[in-house]
The first five atom37 places (N, CA, C, CB, O) and aatype in JSON, in Angstrom:
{
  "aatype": [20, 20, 20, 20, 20, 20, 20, 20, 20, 20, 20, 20, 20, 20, 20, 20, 20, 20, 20, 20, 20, 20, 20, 20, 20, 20, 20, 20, 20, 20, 20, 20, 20, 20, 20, 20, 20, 20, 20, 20, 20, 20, 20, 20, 20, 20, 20, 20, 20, 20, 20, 20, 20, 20, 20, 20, 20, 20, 20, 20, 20, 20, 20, 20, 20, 20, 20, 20, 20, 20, 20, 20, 20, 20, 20, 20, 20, 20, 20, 20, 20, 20, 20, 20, 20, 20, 20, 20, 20, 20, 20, 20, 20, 20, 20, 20, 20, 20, 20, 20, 20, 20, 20, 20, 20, 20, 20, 20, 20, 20, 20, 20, 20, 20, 20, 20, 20, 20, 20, 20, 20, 20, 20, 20, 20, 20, 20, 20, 20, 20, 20, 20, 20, 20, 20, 20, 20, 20, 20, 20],
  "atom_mask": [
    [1, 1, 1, 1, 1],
    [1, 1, 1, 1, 1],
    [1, 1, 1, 1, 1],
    [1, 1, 1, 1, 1],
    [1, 1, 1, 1, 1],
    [1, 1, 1, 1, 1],
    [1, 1, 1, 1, 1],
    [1, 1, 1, 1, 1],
    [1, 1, 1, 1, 1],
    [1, 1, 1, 1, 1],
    [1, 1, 1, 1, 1],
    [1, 1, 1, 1, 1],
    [1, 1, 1, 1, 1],
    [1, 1, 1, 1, 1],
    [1, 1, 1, 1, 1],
    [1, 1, 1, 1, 1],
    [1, 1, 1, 1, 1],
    [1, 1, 1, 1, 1],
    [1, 1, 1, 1, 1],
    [1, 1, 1, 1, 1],
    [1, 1, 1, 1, 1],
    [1, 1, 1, 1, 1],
    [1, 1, 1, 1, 1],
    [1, 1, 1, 1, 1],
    [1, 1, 1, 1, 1],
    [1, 1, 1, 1, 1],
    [1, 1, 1, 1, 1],
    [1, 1, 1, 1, 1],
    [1, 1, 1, 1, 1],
    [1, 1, 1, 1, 1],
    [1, 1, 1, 1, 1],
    [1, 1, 1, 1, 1],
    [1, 1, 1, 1, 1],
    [1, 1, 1, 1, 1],
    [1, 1, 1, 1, 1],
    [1, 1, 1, 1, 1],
    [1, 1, 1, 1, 1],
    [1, 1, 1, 1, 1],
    [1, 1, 1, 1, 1],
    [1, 1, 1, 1, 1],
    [1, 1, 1, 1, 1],
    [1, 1, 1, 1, 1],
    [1, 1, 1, 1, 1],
    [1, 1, 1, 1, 1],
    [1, 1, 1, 1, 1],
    [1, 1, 1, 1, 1],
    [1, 1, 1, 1, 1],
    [1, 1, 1, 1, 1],
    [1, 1, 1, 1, 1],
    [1, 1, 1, 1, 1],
    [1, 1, 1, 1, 1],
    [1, 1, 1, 1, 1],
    [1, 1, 1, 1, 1],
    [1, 1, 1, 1, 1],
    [1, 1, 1, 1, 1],
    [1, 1, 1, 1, 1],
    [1, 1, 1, 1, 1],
    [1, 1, 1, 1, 1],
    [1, 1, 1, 1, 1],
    [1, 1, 1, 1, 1],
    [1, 1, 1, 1, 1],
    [1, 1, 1, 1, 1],
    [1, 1, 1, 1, 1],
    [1, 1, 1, 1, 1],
    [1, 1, 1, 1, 1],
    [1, 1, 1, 1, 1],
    [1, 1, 1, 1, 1],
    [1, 1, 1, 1, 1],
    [1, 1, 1, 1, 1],
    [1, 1, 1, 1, 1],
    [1, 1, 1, 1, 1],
    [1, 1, 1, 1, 1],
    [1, 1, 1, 1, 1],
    [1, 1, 1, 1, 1],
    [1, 1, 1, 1, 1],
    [1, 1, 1, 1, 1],
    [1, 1, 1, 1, 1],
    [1, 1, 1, 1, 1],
    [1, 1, 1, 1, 1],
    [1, 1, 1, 1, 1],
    [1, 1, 1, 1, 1],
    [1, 1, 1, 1, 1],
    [1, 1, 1, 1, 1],
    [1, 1, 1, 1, 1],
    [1, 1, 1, 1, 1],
    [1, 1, 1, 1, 1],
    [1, 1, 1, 1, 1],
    [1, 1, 1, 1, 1],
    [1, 1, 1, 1, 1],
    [1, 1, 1, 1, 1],
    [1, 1, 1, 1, 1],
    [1, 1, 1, 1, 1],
    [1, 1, 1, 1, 1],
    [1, 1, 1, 1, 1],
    [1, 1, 1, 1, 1],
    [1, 1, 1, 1, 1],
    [1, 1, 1, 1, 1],
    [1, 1, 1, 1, 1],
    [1, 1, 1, 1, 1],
    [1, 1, 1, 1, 1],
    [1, 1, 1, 1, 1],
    [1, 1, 1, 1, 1],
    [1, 1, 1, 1, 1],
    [1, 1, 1, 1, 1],
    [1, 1, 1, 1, 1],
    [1, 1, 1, 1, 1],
    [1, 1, 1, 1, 1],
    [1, 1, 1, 1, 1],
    [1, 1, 1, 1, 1],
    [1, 1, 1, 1, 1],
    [1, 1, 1, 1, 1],
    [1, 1, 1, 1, 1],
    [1, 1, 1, 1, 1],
    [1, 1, 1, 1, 1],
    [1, 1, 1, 1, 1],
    [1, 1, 1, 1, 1],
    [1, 1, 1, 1, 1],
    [1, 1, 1, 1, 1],
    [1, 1, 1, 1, 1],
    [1, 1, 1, 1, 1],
    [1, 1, 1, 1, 1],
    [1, 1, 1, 1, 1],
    [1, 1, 1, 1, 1],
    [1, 1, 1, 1, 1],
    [1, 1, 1, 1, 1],
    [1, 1, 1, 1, 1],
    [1, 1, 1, 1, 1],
    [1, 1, 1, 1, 1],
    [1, 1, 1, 1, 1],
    [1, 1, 1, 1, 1],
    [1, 1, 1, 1, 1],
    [1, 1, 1, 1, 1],
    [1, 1, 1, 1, 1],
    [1, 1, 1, 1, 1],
    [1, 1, 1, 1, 1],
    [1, 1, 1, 1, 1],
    [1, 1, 1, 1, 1],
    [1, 1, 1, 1, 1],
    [1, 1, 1, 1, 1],
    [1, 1, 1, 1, 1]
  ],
  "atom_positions": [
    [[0.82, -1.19, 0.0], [0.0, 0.0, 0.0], [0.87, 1.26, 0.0], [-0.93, 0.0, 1.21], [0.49, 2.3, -0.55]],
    [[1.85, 1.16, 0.53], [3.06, 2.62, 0.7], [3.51, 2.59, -0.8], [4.78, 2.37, 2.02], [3.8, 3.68, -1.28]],
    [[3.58, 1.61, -1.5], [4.33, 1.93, -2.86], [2.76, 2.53, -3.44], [5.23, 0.3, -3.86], [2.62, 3.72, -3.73]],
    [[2.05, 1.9, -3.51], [0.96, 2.39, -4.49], [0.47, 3.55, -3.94], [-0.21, 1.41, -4.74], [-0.09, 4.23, -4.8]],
    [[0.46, 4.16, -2.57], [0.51, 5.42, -2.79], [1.87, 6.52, -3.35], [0.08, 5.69, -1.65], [1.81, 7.31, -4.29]],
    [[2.83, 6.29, -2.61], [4.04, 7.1, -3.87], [3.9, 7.17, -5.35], [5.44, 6.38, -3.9], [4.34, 8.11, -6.0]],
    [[3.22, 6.07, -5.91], [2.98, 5.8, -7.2], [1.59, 6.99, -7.64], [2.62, 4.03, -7.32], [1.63, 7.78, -8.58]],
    [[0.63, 6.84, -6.83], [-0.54, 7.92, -7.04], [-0.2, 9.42, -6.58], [-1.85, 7.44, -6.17], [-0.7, 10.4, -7.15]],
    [[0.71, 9.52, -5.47], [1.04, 11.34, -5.55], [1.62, 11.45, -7.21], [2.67, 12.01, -4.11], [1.44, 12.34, -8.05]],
    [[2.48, 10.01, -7.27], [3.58, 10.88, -8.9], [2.51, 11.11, -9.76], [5.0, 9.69, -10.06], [2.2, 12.22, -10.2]],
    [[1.96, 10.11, -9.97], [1.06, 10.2, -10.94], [0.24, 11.49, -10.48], [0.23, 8.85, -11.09], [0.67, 12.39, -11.19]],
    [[-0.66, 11.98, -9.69], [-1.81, 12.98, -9.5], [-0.76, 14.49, -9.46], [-2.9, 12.59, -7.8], [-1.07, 15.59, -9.91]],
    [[0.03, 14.25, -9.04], [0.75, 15.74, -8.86], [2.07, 15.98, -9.6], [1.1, 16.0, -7.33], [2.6, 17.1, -9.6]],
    [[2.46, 15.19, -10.06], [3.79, 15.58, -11.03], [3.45, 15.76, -12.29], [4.91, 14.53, -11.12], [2.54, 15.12, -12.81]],
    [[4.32, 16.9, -13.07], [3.87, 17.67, -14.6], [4.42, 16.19, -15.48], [5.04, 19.63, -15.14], [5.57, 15.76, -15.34]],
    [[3.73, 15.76, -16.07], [3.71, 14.85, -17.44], [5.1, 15.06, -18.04], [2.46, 15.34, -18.62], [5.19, 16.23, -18.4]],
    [[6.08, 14.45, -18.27], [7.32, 14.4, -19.64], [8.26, 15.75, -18.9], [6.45, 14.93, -21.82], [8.9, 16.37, -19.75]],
    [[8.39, 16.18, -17.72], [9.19, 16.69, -17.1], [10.28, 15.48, -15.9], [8.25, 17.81, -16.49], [9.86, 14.88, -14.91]],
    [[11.81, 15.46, -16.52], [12.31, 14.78, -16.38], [12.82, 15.53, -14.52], [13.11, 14.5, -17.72], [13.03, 16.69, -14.19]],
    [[12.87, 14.33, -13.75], [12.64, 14.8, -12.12], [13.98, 13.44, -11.56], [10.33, 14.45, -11.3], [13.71, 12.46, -10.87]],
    [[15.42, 13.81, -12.13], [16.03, 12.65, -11.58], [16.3, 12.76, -9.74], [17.51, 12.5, -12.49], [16.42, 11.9, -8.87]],
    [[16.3, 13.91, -9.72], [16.62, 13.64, -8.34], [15.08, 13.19, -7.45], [17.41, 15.13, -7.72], [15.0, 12.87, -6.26]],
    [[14.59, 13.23, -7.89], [13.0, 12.69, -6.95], [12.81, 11.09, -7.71], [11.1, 14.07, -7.42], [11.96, 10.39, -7.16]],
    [[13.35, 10.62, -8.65], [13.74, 9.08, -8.85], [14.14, 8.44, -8.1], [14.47, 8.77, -9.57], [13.68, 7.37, -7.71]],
    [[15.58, 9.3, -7.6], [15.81, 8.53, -7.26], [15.45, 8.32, -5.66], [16.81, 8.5, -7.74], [15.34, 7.21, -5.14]],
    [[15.33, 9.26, -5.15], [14.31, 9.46, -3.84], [13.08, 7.93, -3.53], [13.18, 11.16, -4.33], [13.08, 7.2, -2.53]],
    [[12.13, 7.84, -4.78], [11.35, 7.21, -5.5], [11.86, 5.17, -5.34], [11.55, 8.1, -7.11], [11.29, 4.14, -4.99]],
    [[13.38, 5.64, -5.91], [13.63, 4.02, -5.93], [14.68, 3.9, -4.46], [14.6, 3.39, -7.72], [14.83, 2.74, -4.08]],
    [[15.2, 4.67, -3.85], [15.47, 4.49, -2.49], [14.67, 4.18, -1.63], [15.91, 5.31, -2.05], [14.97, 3.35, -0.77]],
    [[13.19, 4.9, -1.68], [12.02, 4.69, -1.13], [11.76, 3.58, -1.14], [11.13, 5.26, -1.54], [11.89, 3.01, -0.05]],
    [[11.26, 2.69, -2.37], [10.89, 1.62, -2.73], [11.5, 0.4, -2.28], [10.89, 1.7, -3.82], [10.87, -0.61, -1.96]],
    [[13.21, 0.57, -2.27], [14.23, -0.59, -1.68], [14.19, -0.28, -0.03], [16.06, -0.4, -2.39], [14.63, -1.16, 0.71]],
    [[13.74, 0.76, 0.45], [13.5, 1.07, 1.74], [12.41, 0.19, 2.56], [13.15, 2.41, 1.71], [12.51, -0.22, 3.72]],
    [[11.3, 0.02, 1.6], [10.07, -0.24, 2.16], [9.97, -1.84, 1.71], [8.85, 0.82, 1.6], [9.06, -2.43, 2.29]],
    [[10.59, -2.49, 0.95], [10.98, -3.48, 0.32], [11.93, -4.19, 1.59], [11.68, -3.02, -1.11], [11.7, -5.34, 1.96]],
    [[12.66, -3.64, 1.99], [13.91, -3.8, 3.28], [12.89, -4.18, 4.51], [15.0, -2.03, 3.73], [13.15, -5.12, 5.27]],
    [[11.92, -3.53, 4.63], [11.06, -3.55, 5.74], [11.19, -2.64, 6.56], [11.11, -4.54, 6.39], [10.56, -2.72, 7.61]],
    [[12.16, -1.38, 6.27], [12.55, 0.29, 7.14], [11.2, 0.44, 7.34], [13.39, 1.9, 6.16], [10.31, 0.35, 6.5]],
    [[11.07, 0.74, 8.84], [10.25, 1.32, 9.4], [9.18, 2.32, 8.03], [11.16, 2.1, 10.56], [9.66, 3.42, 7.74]],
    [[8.12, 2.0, 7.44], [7.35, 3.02, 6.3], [6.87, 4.43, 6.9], [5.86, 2.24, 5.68], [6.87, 5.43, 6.18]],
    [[6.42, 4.49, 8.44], [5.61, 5.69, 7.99], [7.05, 6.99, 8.11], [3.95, 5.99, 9.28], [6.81, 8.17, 7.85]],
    [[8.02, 6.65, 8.41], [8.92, 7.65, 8.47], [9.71, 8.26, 7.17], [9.79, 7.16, 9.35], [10.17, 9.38, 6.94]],
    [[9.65, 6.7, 6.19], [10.05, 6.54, 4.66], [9.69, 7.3, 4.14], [9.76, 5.58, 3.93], [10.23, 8.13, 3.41]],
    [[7.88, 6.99, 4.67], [7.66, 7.59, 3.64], [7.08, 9.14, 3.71], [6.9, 6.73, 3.02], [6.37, 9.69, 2.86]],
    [[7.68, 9.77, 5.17], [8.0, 11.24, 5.08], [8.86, 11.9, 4.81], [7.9, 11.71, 5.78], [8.7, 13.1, 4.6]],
    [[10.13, 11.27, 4.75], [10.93, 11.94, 3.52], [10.75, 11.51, 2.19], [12.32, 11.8, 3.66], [11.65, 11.8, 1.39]],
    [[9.73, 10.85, 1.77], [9.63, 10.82, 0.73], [8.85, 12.23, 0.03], [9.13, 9.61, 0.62], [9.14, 12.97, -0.92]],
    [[7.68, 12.17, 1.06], [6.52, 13.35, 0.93], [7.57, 14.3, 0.28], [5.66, 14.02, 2.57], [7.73, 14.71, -0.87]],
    [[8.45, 14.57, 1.88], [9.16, 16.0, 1.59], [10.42, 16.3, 0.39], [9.83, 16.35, 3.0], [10.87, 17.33, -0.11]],
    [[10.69, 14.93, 0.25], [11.18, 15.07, -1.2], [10.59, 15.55, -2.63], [11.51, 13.98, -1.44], [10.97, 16.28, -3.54]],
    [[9.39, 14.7, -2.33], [8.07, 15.05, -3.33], [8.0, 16.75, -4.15], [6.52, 14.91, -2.16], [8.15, 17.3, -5.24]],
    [[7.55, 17.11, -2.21], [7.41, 18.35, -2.06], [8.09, 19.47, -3.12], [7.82, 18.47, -0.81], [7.79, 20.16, -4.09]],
    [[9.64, 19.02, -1.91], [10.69, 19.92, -2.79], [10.57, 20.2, -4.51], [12.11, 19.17, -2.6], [10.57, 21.22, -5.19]],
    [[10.47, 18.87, -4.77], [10.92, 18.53, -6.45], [9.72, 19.47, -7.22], [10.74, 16.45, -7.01], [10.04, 20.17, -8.18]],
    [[8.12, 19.43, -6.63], [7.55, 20.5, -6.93], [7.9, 21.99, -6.57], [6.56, 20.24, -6.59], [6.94, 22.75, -6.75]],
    [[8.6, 22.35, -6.28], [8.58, 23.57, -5.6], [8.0, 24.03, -4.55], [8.32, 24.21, -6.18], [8.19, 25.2, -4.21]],
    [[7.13, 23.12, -3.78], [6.42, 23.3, -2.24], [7.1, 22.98, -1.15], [5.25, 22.52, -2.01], [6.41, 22.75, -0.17]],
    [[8.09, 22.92, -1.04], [9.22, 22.63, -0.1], [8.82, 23.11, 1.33], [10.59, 23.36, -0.6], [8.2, 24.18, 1.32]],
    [[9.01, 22.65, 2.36], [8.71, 23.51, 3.53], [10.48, 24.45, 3.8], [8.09, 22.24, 5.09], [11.58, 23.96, 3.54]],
    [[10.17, 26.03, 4.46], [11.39, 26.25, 4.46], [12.58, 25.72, 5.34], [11.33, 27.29, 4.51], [12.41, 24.8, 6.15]],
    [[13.57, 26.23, 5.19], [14.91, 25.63, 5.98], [14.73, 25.79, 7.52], [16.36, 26.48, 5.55], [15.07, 24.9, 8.3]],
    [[14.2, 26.95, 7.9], [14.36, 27.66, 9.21], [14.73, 28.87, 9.07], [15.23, 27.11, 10.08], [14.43, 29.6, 8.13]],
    [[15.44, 29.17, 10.07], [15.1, 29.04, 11.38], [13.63, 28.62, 11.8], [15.41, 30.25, 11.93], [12.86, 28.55, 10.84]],
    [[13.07, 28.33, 13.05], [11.64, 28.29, 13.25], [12.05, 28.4, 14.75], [10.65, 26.9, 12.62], [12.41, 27.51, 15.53]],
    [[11.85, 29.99, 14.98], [12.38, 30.63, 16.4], [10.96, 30.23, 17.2], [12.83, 32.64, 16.37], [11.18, 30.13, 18.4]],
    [[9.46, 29.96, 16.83], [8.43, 29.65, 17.45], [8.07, 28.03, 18.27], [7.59, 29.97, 16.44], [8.4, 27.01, 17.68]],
    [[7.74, 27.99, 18.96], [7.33, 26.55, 18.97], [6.45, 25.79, 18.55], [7.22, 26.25, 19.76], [6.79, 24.63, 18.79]],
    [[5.25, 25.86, 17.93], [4.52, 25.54, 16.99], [3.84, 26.2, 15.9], [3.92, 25.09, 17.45], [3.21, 27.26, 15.95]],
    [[4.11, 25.09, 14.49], [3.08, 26.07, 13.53], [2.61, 25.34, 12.56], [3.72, 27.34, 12.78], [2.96, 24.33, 11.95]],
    [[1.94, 25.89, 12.57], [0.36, 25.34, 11.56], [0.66, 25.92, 10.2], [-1.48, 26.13, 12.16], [1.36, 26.93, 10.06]],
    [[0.09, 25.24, 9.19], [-0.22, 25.2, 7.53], [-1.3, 25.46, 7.15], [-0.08, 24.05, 6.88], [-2.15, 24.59, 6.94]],
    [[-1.54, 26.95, 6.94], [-2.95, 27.2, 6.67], [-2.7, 28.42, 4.94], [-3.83, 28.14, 8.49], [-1.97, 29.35, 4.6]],
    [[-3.74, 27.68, 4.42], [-3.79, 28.38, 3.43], [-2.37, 28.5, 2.41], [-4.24, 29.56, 4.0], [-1.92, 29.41, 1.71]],
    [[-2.05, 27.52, 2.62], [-0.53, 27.4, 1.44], [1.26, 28.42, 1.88], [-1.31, 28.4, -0.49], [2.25, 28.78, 1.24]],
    [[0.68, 28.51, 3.62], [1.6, 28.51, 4.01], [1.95, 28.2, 5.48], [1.86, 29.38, 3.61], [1.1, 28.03, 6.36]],
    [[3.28, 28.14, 5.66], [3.64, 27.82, 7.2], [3.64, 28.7, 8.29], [4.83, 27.38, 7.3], [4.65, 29.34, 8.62]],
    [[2.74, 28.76, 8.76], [2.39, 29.75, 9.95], [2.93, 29.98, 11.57], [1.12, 29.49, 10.11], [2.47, 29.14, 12.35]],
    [[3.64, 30.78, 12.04], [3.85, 30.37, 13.83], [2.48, 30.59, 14.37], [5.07, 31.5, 14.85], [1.63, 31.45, 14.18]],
    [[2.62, 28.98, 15.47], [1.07, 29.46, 16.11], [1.41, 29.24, 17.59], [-0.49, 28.38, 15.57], [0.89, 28.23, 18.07]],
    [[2.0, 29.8, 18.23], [2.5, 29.92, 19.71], [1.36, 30.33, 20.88], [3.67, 31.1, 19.72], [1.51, 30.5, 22.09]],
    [[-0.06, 30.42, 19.86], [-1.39, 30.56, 20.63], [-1.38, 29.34, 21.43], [-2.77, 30.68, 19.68], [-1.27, 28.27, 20.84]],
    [[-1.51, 29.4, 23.16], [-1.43, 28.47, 24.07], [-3.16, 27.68, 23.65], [-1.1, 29.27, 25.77], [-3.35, 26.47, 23.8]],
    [[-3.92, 28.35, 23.3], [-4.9, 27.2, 23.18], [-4.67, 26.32, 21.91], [-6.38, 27.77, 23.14], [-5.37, 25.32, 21.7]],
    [[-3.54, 26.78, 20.97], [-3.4, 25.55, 20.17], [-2.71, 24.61, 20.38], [-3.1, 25.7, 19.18], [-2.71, 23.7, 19.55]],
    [[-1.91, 24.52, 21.55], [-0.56, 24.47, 21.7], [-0.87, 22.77, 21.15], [0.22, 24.96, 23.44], [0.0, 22.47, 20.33]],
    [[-1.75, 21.72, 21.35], [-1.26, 20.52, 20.47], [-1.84, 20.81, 19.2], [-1.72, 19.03, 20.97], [-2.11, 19.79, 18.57]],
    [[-2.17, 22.14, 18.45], [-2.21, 21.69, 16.76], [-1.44, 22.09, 16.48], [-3.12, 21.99, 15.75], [-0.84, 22.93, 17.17]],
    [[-1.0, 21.63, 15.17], [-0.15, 21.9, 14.27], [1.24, 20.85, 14.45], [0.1, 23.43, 14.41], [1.16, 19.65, 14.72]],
    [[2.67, 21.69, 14.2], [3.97, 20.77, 14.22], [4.98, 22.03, 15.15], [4.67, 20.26, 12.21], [5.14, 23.25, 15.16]],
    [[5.53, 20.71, 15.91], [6.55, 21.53, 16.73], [7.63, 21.86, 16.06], [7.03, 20.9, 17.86], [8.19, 20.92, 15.48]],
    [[8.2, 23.16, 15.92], [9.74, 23.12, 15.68], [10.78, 22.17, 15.58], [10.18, 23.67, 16.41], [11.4, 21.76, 14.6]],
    [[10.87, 21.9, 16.78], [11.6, 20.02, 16.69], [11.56, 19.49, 15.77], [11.05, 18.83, 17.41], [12.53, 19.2, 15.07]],
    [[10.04, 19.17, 15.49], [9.73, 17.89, 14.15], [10.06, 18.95, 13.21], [7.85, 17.01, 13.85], [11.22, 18.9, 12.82]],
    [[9.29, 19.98, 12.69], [9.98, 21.13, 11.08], [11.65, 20.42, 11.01], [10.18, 23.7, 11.6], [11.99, 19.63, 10.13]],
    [[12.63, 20.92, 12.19], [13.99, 20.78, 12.24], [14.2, 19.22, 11.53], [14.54, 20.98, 13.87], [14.79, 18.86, 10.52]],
    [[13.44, 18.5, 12.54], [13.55, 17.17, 12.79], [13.45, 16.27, 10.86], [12.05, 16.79, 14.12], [14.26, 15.58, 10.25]],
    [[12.07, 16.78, 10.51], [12.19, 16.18, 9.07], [13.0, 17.15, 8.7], [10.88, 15.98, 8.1], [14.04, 16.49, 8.76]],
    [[13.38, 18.28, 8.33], [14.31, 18.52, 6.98], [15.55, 18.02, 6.99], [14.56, 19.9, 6.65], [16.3, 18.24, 6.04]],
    [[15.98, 17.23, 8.16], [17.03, 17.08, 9.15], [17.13, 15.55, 8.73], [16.64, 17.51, 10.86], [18.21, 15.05, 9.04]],
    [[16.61, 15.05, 8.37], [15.91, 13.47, 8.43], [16.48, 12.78, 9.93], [16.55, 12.3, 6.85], [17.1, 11.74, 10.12]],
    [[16.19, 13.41, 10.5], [16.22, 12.77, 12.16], [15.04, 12.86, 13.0], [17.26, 13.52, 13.08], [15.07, 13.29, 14.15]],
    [[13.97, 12.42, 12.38], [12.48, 12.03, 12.43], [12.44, 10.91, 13.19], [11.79, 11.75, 11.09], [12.66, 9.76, 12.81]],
    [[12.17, 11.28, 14.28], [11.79, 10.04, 15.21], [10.24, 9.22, 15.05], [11.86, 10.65, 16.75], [9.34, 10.02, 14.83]],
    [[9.88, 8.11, 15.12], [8.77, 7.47, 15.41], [8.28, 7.65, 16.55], [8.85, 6.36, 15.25], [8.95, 7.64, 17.58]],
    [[6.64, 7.89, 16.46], [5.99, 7.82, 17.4], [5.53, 9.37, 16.92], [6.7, 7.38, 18.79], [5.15, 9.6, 15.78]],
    [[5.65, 10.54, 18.11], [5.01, 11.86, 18.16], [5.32, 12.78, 17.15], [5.3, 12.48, 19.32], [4.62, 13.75, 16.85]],
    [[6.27, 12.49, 16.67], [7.21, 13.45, 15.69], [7.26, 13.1, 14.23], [8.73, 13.4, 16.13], [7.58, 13.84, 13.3]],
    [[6.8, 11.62, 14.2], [6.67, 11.54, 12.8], [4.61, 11.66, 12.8], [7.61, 9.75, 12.12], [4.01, 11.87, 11.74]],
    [[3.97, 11.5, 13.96], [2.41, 11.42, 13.51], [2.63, 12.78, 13.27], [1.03, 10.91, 14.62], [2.5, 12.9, 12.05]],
    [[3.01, 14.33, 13.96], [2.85, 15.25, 13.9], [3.41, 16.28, 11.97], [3.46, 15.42, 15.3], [2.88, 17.26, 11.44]],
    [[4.66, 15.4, 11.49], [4.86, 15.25, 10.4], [4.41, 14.7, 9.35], [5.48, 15.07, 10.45], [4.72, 15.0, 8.2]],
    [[3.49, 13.67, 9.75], [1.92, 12.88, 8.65], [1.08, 14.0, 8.65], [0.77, 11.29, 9.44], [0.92, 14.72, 7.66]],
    [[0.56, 14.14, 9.69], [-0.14, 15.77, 9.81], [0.35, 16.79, 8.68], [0.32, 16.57, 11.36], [-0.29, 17.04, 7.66]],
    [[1.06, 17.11, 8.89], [1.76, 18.29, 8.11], [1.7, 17.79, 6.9], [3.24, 18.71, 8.5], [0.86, 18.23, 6.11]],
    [[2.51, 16.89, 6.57], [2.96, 16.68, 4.86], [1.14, 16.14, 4.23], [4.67, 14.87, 4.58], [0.82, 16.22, 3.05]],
    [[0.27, 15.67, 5.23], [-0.75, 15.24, 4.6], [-1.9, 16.92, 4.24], [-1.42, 13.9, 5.72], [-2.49, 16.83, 3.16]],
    [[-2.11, 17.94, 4.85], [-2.05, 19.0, 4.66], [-1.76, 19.71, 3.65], [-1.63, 19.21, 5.26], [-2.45, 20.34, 2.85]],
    [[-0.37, 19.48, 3.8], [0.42, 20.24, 2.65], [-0.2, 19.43, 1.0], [2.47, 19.93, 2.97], [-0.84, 19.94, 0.08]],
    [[0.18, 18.38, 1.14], [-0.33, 17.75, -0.35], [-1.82, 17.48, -0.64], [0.3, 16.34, -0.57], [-2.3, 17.28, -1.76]],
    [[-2.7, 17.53, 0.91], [-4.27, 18.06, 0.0], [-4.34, 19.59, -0.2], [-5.87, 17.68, 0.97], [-5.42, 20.03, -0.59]],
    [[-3.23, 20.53, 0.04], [-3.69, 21.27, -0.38], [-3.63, 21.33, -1.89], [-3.35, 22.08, 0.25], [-4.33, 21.61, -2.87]],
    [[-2.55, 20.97, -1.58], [-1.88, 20.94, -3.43], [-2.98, 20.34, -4.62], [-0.27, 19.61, -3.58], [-3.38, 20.79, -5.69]],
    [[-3.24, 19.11, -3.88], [-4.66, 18.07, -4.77], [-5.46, 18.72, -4.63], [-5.29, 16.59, -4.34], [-6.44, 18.13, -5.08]],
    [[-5.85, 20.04, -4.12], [-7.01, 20.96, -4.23], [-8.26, 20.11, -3.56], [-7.3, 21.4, -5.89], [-9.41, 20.39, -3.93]],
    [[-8.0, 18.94, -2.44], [-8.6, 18.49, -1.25], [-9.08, 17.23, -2.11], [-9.79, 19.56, -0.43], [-9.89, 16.5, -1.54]],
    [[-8.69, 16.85, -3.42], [-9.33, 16.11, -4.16], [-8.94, 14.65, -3.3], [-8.91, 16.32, -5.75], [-7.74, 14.64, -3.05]],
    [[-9.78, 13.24, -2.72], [-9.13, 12.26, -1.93], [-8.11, 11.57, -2.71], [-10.08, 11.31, -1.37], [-8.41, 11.35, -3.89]],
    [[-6.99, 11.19, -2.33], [-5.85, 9.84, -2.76], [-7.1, 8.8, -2.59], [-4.14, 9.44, -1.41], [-7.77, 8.8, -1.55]],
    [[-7.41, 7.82, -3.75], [-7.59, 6.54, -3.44], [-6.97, 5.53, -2.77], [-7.7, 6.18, -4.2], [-7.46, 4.41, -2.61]],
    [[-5.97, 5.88, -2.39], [-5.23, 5.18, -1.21], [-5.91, 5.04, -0.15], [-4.11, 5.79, -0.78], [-6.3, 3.98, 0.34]],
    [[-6.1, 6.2, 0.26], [-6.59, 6.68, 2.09], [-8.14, 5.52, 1.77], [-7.18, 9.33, 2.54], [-8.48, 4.59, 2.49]],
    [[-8.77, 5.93, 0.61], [-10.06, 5.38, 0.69], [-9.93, 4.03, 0.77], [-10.9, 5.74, -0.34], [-10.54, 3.39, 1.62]],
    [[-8.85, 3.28, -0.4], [-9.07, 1.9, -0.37], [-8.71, 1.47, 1.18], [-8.16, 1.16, -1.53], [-9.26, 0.48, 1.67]],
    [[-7.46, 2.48, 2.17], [-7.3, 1.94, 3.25], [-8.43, 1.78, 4.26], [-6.37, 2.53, 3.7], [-8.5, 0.7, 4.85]],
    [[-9.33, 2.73, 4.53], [-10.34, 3.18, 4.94], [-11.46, 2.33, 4.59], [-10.42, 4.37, 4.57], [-12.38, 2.52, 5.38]],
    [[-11.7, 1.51, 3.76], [-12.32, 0.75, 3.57], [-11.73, -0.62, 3.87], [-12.71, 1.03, 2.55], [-12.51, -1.48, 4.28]],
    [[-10.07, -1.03, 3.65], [-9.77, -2.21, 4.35], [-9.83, -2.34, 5.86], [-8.59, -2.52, 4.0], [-9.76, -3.44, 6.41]],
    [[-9.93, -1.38, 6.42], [-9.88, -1.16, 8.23], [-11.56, -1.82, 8.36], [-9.64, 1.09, 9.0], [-12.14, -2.08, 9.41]],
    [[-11.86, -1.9, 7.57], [-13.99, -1.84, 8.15], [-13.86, -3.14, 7.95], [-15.71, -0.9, 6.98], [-14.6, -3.81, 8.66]],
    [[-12.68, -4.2, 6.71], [-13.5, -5.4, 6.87], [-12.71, -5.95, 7.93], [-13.72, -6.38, 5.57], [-13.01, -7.02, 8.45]]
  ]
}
């Protein structure tokens, strides 16, 4: 299921006959990654953020002097508002994925968050058949 979704972002969001070697190879590292049995949901957030980059939606480098921030409206926001304080992504994790020192557990759900965000925005909220076919294997 992790390959056939990487396979449906390329396909739904990458420009047609625009040659993208460095997100290939991202693509077939990914693939021998998840093939290996590497831990996927972390794979496959640097994959996202590889994705990302190769479109030009990159999240930025930093600094990120705030402690949390939210993705609203096609960009990265500080939200240091104490009643949000669990939405959004901590600094840590921003650092943490561009960093690829993405820990499992809080830091990579809080980075699914984010990169899943970021790329419905991009799909213009349209669903991955992924999520659905998964969403429908959880019921049987």
């Amino acid at each position: 299921m992790s390959a056939f979704y990487i396979n449906e972002l390329l396909v739904r969001l990458l420009p047609r006959g625009v040659p993208e070697q460095a997100l290939f190879k991202s693509y077939y590292e990914t693939l021998k990654k998840l093939a290996s049995g590497e831990e996927p949901l972390v794979t496959l957030r640097y994959f996202e953020l590889d994705f990302l980059n190769a479109l030009g939606y990159g999240l930025p480098e930093g600094p990120f002097p705030a402690s949390r921030y939210r993705f609203v409206v096609g960009d990265l926001i500080a939200s240091d508002n104490t009643a949000l304080e669990n939405a959004g992504v901590s600094s840590d994790t921003l650092r943490a994925l561009i960093s690829r020192t993405l820990q499992p557990g809080e830091q990579e759900r809080e980075a699914r968050m984010l990169t899943r965000d970021l790329i419905g925005y991009y799909l213009e909220e349209i669903p991955l058949n992924t999520r659905r076919i998964l969403n429908e294997l959880k019921k049987i």
